[in-house]
C-alpha positions in Angstrom: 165.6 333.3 134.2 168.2 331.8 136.2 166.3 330.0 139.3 162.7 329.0 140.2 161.2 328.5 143.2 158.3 326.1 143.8 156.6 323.7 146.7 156.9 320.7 144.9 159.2 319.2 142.0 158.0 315.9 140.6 160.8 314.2 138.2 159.4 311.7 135.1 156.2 313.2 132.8 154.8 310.3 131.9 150.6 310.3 133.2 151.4 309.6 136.7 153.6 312.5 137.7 151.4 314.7 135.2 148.3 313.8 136.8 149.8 314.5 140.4 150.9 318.3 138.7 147.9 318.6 137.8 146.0 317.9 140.9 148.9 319.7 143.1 148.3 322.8 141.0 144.3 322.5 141.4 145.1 322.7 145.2 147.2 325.4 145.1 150.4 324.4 145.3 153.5 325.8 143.1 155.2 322.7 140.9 157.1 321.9 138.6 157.5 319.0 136.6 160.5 318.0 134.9 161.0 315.2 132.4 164.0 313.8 130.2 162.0 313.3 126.8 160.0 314.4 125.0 156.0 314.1 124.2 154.5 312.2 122.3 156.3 308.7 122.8 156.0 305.1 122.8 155.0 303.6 126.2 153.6 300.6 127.5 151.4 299.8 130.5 147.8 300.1 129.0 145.2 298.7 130.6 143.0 300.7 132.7 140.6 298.8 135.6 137.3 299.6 137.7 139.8 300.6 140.7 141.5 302.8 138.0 138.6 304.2 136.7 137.0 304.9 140.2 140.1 306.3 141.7 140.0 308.8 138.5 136.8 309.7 139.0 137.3 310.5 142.8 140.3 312.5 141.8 138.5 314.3 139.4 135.4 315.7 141.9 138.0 315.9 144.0 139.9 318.8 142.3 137.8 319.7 139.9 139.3 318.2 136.5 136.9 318.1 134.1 138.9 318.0 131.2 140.2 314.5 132.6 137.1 313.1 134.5 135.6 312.0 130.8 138.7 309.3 130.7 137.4 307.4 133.2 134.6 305.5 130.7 135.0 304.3 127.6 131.5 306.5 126.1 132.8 309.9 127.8 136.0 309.4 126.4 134.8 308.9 122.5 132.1 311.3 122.9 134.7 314.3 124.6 138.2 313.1 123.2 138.1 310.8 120.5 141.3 312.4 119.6 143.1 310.4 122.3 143.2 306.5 120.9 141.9 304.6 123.2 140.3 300.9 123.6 137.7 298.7 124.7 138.2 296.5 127.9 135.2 294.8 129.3 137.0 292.7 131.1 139.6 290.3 131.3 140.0 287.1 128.4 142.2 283.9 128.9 142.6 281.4 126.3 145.3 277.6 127.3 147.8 276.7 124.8 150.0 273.5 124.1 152.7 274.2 122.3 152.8 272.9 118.7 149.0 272.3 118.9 146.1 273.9 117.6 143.6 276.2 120.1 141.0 273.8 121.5 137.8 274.8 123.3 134.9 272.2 124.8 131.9 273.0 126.2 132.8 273.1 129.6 135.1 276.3 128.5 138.4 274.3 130.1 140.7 276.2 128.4 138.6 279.7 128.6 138.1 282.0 130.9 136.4 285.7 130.6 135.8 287.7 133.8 133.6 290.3 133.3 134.4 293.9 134.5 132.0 296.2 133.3 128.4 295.2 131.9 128.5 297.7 128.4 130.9 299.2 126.0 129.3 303.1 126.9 130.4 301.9 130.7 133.7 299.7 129.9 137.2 300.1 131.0 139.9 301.2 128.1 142.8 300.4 127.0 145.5 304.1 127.0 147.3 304.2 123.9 149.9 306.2 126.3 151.9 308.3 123.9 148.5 310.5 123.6 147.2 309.8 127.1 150.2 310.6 128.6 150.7 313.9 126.4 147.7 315.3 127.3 148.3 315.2 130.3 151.0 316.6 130.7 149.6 319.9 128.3 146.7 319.9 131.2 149.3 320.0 133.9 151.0 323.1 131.8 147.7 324.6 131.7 147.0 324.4 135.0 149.8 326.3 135.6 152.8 323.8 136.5 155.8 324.8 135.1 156.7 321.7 132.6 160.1 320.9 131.4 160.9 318.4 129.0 164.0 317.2 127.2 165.6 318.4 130.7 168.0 316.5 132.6 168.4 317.3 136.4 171.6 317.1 138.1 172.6 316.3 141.6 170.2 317.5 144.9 171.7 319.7 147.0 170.2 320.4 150.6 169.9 324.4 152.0 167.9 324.6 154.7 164.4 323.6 154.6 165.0 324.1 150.8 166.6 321.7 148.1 168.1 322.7 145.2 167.6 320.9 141.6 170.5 322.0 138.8 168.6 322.0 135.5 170.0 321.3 131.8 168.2 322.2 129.0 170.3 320.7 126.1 168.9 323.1 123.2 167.1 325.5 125.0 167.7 328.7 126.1 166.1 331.3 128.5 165.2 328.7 131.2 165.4 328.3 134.9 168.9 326.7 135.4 167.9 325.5 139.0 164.7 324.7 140.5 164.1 325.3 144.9 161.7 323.1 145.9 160.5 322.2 149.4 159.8 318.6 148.2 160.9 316.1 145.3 158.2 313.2 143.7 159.9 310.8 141.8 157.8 309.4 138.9 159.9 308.3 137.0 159.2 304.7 137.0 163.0 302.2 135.6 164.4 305.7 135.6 165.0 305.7 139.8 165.5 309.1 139.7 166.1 309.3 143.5 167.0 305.7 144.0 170.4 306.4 142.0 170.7 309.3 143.8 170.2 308.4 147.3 171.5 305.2 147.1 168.8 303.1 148.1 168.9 299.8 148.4 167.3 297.4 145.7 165.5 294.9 146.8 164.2 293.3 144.0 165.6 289.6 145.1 163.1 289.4 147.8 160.4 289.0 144.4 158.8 285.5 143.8 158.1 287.0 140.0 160.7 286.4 137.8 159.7 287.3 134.3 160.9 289.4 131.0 158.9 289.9 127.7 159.2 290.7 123.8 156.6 293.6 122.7 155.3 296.1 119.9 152.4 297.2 118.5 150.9 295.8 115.7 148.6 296.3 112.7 146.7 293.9 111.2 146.1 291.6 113.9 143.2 289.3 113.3 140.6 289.2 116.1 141.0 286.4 118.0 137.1 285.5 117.9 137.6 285.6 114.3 140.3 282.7 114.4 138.2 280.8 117.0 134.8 280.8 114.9 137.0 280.3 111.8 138.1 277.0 113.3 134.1 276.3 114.4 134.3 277.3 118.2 131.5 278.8 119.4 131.8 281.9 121.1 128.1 282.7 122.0 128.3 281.8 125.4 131.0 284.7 126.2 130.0 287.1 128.4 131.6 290.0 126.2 133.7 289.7 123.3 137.1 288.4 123.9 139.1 291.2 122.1 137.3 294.0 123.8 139.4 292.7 127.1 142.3 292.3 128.4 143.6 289.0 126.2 146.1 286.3 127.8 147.0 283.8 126.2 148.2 281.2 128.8 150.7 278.1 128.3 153.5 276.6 130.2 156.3 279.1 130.9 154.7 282.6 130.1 151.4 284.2 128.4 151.0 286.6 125.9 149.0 290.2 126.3 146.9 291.6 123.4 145.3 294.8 123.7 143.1 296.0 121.1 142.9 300.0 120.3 139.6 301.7 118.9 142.4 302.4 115.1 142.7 298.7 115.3 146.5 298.9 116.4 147.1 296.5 118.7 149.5 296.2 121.5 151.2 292.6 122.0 153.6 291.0 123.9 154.9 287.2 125.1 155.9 287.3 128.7 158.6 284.7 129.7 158.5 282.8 133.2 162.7 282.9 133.9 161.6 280.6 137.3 161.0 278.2 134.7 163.8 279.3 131.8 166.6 281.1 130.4 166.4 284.4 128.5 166.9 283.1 124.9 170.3 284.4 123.4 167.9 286.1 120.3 167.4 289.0 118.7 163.5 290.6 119.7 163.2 289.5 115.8 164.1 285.9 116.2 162.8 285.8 119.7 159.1 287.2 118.0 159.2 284.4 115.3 160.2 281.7 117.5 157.3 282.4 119.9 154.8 282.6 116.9 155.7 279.0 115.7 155.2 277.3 118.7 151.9 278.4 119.2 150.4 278.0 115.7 147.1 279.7 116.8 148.6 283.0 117.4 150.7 283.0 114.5 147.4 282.6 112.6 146.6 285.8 114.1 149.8 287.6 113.4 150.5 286.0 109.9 149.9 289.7 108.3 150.6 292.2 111.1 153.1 295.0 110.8 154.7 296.7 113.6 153.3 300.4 113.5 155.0 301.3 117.1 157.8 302.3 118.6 159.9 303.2 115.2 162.8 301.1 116.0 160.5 298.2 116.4 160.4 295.1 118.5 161.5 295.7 121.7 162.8 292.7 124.4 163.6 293.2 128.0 165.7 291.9 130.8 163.8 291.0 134.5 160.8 293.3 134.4 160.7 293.1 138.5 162.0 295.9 140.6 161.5 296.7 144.2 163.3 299.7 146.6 163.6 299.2 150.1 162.4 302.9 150.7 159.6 304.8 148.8 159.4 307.9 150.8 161.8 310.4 153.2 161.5 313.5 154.9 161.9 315.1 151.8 160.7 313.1 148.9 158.8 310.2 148.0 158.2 307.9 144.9 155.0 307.2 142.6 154.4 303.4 143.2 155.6 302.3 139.6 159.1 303.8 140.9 159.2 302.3 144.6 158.2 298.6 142.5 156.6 296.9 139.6 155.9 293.2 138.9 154.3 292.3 135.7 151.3 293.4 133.7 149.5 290.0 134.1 146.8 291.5 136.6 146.5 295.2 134.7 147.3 296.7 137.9 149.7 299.4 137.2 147.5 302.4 136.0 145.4 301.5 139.1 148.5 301.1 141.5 149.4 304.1 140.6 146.4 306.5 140.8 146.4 304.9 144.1 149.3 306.7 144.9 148.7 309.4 143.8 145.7 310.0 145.5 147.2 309.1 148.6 150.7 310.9 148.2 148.4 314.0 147.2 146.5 314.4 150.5 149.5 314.1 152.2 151.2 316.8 150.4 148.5 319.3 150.2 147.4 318.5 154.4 150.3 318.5 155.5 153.9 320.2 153.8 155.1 322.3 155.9 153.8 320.9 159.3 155.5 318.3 161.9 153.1 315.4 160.9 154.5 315.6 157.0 157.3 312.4 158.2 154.6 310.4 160.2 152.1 310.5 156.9 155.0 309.8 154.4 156.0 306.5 156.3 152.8 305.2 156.5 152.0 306.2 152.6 155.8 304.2 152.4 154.0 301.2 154.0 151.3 301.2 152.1 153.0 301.2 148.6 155.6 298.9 149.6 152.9 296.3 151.2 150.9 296.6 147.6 153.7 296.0 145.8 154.2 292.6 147.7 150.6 291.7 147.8 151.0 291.9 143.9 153.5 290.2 143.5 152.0 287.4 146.1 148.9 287.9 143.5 151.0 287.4 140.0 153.3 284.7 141.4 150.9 283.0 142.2 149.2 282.5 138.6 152.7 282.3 137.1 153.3 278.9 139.3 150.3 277.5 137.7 151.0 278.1 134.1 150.5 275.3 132.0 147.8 273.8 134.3 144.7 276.1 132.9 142.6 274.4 135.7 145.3 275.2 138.4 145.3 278.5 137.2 141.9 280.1 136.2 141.5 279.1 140.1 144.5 281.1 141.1 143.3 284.2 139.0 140.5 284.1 142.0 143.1 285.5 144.4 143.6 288.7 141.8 139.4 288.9 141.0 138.5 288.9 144.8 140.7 291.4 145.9 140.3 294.0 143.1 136.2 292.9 143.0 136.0 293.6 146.8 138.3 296.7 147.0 135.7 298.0 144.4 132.6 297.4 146.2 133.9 299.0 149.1 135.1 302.1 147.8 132.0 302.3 146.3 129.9 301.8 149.7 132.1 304.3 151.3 131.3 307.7 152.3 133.5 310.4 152.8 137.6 309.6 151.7 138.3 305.9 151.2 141.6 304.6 153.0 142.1 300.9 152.3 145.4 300.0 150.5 145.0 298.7 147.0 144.1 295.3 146.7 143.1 295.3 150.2 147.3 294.7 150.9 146.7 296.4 154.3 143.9 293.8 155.4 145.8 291.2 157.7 143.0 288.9 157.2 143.3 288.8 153.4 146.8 288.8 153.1 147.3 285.8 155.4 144.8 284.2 152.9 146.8 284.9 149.8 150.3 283.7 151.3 148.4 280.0 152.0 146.8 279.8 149.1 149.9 280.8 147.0 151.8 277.9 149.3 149.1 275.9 148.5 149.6 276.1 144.4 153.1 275.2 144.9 152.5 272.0 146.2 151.1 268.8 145.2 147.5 269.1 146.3 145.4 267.6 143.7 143.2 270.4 141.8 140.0 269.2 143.4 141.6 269.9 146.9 142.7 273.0 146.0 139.7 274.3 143.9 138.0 273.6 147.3 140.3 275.0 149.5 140.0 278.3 147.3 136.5 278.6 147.7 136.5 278.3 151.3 140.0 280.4 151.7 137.8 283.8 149.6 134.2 282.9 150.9 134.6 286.3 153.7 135.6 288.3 150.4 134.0 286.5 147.8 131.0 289.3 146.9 130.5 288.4 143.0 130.4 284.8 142.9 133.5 283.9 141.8 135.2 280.3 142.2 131.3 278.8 140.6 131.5 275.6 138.9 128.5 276.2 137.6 129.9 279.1 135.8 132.1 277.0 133.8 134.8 279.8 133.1 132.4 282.3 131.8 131.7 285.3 134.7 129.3 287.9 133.6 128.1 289.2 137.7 131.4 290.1 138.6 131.0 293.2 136.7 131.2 296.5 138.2 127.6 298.0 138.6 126.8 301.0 136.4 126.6 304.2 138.1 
């Protein structure tokens, strides 16, 4: 076979451009889908959301995916794939830490804080352990009939007509399509800026307040944090859920650490460094680790047996994790959020970002390839990404500003909790196709909110002023009770109701 023809030909295999296959294909459209390694393998960027799960499920009636639709709970997912490791999240778990200090908790909770995202385990959120969510996948994509590549490399795009054509290399394999014809390119392949490099777009990523690079693996033998807190006679029985069926931050000056516990007790860990406040240490990830655990003794505690199960060359550190494009779509072509920007995982919003996208980028492509409206939709799905990629990073900024001030920042975490918890609502209220921009980024009202509030945290307003001023600033938006001091740090309404 020497060339291919198809509609559309989406570059990078990981669970975003295999999901949009898959739905593509369900539509009727021809695709291919092209990736440079190889499944299974190690990936980051876990933690699922309501918006994420609620977006899936959507996607799923949709176009008809019922081999995917049990993913989007964490009891349809054991009960139809417990093959696929997976985790509990029932919400989100923060815990303050002084460096060279014990963990300390009082009874008002001032260095807690749990916000509650679904109200049961059979209901809950998960956690992808992505090497087999991301594999399966891409098999469904191949059994929906998208023609799947991987271990393929594609060379430079070259325009004919209405009609673009992709050179192929297989490296060891034979008997393939050495060029693909597409009417239309999806780049998903996130750091990889498949088209970026390419096109030569411009990167914009200096226009980011977040400034931040982390140390990760996963990790055996991991004790559970609520095991080291009522080892040390904290009381726990006032959480709303358990804190290691969440999404766990530790928080102290200059960064926080993610923890995010799998159903085979693997757990997948990483410190995040503020480089606002720092410089990248000159370490190896093995030094850089150790150094972390020591000066927070409580979470060496919890790491003083674990292993490193994944990736098999071990710790892994990073350089800035921000990236921003100026573009995110053409006449042609047009990125998966992840690609067009990412921030930083301290919100979980990148599954969710994502399936955004794709739902989005998917009605587009199905309504309207082919037809003079195709440029008009693409830059307003442009817009959209590239104003939800700011509003996060407004959103994440924000809370890293406030680091080492638990107070200062449990009340910035507001900002993130009131945008997702409203976003939710409405979607779920909605009849018919649901248009907002994740996070509410479109809504002029809420954004102007979030810029003065994030103003506000860098200035030198005492925290009473500016625990007040938040409460007042979310009150249109505020639909769960959040920003209650009589709540003291523990939120149990703000979860999402069952359907």
């Amino acid at each position: 076979m020497s060339a291919l023809d198809v509609d559309v030909a989406i570059v990078g295999g990981g669970f975003g451009g295999s999901l949009l296959a898959l739905v593509l294909r369900r539509a009727g459209l021809r695709v291919a889908l092209i990736d440079r390694g190889r499944h299974p393998r190690f990936v980051i960027g876990e933690s699922s959301t309501p918006i994420a799960n609620l977006v899936l499920q959507d996607l799923c009636r949709e176009y008809d995916l019922p081999n995917v639709a049990p993913l989007a709970k964490y009891g349809t997912w054991q009960a139809t794939h417990p093959q696929l490791v997976s985790g509990i999240k029932r919400g989100f778990s923060y815990f303050h830490h002084e460096a060279g200090q014990p963990f300390v908790a009082d009874v008002e909770h001032s260095t807690e804080l749990l916000v509650a995202a679904s109200s049961s385990d059979q209901h809950s959120d998960t956690h992808w352990l992505r090497q087999d969510v991301d594999a399966f996948l891409f098999r469904e994509a191949a059994a929906a009939g998208a023609v799947c590549f991987e271990q393929c490399e594609v060379g430079e795009i070259a325009p004919v007509e209405q009609v673009f054509n992709l050179p192929l290399q297989h490296g060891q394999f034979e008997n393939l399509p050495h060029e693909l014809r597409t009417r239309f390119v999806v780049d998903g392949s996130g750091e990889g800026q498949f088209l970026a490099k390419r096109l030569g777009i411009e990167d914009r990523t200096h226009e980011l307040q977040t400034n931040s690079r982390t140390v990760f693996a996963h990790f055996a033998n991991v004790t559970r944090w609520k095991r080291c807190l009522e080892s040390h006679g904290i009381d726990t029985a006032e959480h709303p859920f358990d804190g290691d069926h969440a999404a766990l931050h530790h928080v102290f000056a200059g960064g926080w650490m993610w923890q995010l516990r799998f159903n085979d007790e693997t757990v997948s860990a990483g410190f995040v460094q503020d480089l606002n406040r720092g410089e990248r240490p000159n370490l190896s990830a093995v030094a850089e680790w150790e150094s972390w655990l020591l000066r927070f003794p409580a979470i060496g505690e919890q790491f003083a047996n674990a292993k490193i199960v994944r990736p098999e060359g071990g710790l892994r550190n990073t350089g800035r994790l921000q990236r921003k494009l100026a573009r995110a779509a053409g006449a042609w072509w047009a990125m998966l959020p992840n690609t067009a920007g990412f921030i930083d995982a301290l919100h979980s919003t990148g599954i969710a970002h994502t399936l955004c996208g794709i739902e989005r980028l998917a009605r587009i492509l199905i309504r309207s390839l082919g037809r003079d409206d195709l440029e008009s939709q693409l830059r307003e799905y442009e817009r959209c990404v590239l104003a939800e990629v700011e509003m996060i990073d407004l959103l994440v900024s924000g809370c890293f500003a406030a680091m080492g001030d638990f107070q200062r920042f449990a009340t910035a975490t507001m900002l993130y909790f009131t945008a997702a918890t409203s976003y939710e609502r409405a979607r779920l209220a909605s009849v018919g196709e649901f248009r907002p921009a994740f996070l509410l980024a479109d809504d002029e009202q809420w954004l102007a909110v979030v810029r003065r509030m994030c103003e506000r945290l860098r200035e030198a307003c005492s925290i009473e002023q500016f625990e007040k001023e938040m409460v007042e600033a979310i009150r249109p938006f505020n639909v769960v009770g959040l920003c209650d001091s009589c709540a003291r740090n523990m939120y149990r309404h703000s979860a999402l109701p069952e359907d």
